[in-house]
N, C-alpha and C positions, 0 to 999 in steps of 0.2 A: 481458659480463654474462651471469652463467647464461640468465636467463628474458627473453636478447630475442627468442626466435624465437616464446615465447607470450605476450610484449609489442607484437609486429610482428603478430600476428593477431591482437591484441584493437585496434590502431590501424586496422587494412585494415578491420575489421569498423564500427568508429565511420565510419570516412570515408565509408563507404557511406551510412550513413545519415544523417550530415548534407547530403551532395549530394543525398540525395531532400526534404531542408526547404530547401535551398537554392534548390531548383528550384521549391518552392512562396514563395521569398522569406519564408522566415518567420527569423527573427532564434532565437538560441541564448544562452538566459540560464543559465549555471552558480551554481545555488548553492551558496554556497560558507560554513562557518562558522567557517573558520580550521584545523579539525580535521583530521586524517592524510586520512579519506576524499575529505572534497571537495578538497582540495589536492591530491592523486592525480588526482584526475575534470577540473582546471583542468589541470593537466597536461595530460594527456590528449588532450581537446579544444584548445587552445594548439598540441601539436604538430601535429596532423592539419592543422591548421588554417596553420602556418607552413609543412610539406614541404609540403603540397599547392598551395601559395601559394593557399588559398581570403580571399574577400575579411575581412578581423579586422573590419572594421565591424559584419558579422553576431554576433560573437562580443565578450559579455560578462559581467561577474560582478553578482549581485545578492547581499547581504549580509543580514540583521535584527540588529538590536542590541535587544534585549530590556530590557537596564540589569537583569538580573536578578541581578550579581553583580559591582557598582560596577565598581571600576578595570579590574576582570578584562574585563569586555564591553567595556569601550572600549580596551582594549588589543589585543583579538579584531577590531574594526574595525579599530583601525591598521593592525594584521597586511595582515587581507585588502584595505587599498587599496592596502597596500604590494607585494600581491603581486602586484594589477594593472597598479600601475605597471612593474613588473618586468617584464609580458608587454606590456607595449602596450595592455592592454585597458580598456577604461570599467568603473566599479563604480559602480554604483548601490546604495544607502543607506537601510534604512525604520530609523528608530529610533523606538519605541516604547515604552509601561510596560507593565505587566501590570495588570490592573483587578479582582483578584480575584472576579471575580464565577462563575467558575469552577475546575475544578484548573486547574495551573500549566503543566504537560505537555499537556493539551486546548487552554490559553488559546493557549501558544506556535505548537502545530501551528494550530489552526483559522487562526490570525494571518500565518500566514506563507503557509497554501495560498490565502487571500485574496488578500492582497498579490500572489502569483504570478500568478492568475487576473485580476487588476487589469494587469499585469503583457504577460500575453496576449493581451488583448481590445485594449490601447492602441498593444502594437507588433507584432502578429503575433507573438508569441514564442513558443519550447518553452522548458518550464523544467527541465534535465537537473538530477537529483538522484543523491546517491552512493550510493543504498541499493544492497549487494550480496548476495552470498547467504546468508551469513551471517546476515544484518536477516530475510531471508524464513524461515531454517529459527526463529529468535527469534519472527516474529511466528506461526509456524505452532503454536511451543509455546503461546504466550502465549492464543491461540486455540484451540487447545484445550482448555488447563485452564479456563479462562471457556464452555467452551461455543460450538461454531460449529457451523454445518452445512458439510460439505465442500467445495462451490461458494465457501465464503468463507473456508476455511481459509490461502490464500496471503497473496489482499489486493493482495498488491503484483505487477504487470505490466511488462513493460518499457514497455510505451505505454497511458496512461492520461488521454484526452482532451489536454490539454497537456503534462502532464506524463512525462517522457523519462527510465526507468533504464538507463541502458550497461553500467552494471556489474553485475547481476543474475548473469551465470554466472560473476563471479570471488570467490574466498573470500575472507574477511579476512585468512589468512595470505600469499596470493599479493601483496594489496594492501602487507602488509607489507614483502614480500622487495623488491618494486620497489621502495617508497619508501625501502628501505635504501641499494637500490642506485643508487638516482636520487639520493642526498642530498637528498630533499626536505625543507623545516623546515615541523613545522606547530606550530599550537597545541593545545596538551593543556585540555579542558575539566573542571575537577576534579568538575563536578556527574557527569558521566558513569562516575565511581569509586565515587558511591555507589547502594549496594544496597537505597536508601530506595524507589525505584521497583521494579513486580514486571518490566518489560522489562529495568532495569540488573540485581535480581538475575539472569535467563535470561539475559540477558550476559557478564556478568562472574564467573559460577557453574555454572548449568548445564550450559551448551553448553560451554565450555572442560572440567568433566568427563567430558561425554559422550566430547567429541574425546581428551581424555588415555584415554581405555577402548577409543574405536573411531575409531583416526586416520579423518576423512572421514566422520563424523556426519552431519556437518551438509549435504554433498550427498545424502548419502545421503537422509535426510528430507526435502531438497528433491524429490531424483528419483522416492520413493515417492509422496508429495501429489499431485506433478507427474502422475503415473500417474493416481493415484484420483480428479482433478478431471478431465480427460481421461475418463475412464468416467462421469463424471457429467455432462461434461457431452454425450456421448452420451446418456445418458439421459434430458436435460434435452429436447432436442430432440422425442424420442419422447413425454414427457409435453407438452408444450405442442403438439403435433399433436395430440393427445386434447385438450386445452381447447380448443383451435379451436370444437371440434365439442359445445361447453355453450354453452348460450344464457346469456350476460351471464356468463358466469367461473362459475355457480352448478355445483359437484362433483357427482353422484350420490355419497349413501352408498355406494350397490352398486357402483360405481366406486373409491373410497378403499377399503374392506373388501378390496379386491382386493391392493392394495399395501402391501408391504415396510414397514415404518416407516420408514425410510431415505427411501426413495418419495415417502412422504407427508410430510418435512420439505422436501424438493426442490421437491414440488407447491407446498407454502405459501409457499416463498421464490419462485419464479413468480408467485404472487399478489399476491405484495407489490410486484414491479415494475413488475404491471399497474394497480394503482393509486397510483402512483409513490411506493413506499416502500421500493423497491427495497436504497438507503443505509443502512437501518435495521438492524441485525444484531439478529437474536432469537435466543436460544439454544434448546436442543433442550426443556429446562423449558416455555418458554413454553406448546409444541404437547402434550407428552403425554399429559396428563390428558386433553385436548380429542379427540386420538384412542383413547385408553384408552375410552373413552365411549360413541365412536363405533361402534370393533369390538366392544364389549361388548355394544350395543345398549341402552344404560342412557340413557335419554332422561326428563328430569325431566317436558316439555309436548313438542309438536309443533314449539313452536319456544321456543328458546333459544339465549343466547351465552355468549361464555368470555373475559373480558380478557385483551390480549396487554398491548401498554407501547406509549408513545407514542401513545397516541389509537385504537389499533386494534383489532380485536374480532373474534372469530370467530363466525360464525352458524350455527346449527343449521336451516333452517326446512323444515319435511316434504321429509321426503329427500333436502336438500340442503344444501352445504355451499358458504363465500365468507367472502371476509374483506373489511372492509370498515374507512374510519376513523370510527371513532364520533360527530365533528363534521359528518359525511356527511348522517347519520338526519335 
């Protein structure tokens, strides 16, 4: 096989780190949806987990059947019990509808990081997901053209409370070449062909142009990000030792007037974690008027606020500045 020797150090690298969840006794749930990826990442974990004769009890698949695409979803379960059987391993089952009471794409995700989190707390478990780098240079575009602050431009971590990405530094094309060369069979999801969502089109459009123009895009844009979060979050550090030192989080103006625009989006995403709204993503729209204002010195009263979204509010009150949620007051 060309790419066993950068298949052999992407297994040495996993093994490592399941032996440090091993040693905490926490159980490894692969999720899995039939799809090239996680059928890769089952692999993956499966092998490590057989050379290394680690115990396979810790090691197993979790599934979602959503029924969002009749026969085709339950033929997607078949797949992946079958695939368990194949390894040895327990699958576990959530089947569910969709309750439209949200989008379709929100309902699935929110549905499933629950379930996981349920998941967690009942067995000790990590729940390895197959996002690779590819999904992060995707989500970094996606985030962008919506609007992020750079601290949130990635998203995705290899280690995120429970949740476990292994495959983060390898591409989609890598992921390809192996499963060619492994013969692995997965299931192809036809919803993921369509360009009705703005992720599939940056998937199945974008990025694939970018990379036909500039073989290697898409680490590329990981490794810059990579870079520019890394200096932010140098800077993050730097700014929240200056909030230390405000009584109750409230800014001086003479303090924000001082800083960058840039600066002062970082500040207010700080803020927001301090009154735990951390999750929340505001785009750079929400803040600029608010500090256009501020540095202009255009003050309507002594005090005043500025609507952010989800309940939150920015305050203005004599020469200081805080955010706060509006349910608070």
């Amino acid at each position: 096989m060309k790419n066993r020797l950068k298949l052999e150090k992407i297994i040495l690298g996993i093994k490592e780190k399941i032996s440090s969840f091993l040693l905490e006794n926490k159980k490894i749930l692969v999720a899995c949806s039939g799809g090239r990826d996680s059928v890769f990442l089952v692999y993956l974990l499966h092998e490590v987990f057989t050379r290394f004769e680690l115990p396979l009890s810790k090691l197993s698949i979790v599934h979602v059947n959503y029924h969002l695409r009749d026969k085709d979803s339950n033929d997607d379960e078949s797949f992946v019990r079958a695939l368990a059987k194949k390894y040895s391993m327990d699958c576990i089952v959530l089947s569910t509808s969709y309750d439209k009471h949200e989008g379709v794409q929100d309902w699935a995700r929110r549905t499933r990081y629950d379930y996981f989190e349920r998941l967690h707390l009942e067995q000790n478990a990590i729940v390895a997901v197959a996002h690779h780098m590819n999904d992060v240079a995707e989500n970094i575009l996606f985030r962008l053209t919506r609007g992020s602050s750079l601290s949130n431009l990635i998203g995705m971590n290899e280690m995120n409370s429970f949740v476990w990405r292994p495959l983060l530094g390898i591409s989609r094309k890598n992921i390809d070449d192996f499963i060619e060369e492994l013969s692995l069979k997965y299931r192809e999801d036809r919803s993921n062909l369509s360009t009705k969502y703005t992720r599939n089109k940056i998937r199945l459009d974008i990025l694939p142009r970018l990379e036909s123009m500039y073989p290697g895009a898409s680490e590329r844009i990981v490794n810059t990000i990579t870079d520019a979060v890394d200096v932010v979050e140098f800077a993050k550090k730097k700014l929240e030792k200056d909030i230390s030192s405000f009584k109750n989080d409230k800014i001086p103006v003479s303090y924000i007037k001082e800083l960058p625009d840039g600066m002062c989006f970082l500040l207010f995403d700080i803020l927001l974690g301090k009154i735990g709204a951390s999750s929340i993503q505001l785009s750079r729209s929400n803040f600029s008027n608010f500090i256009d204002k501020i540095k202009s010195g255009q003050r309507r009263s002594r005090t005043w606020s500025h609507s952010l979204a989800h309940g939150l509010s920015l305050y203005y009150d004599r020469g200081f500045v805080y955010i706060q949620k509006t349910d608070s007051l």
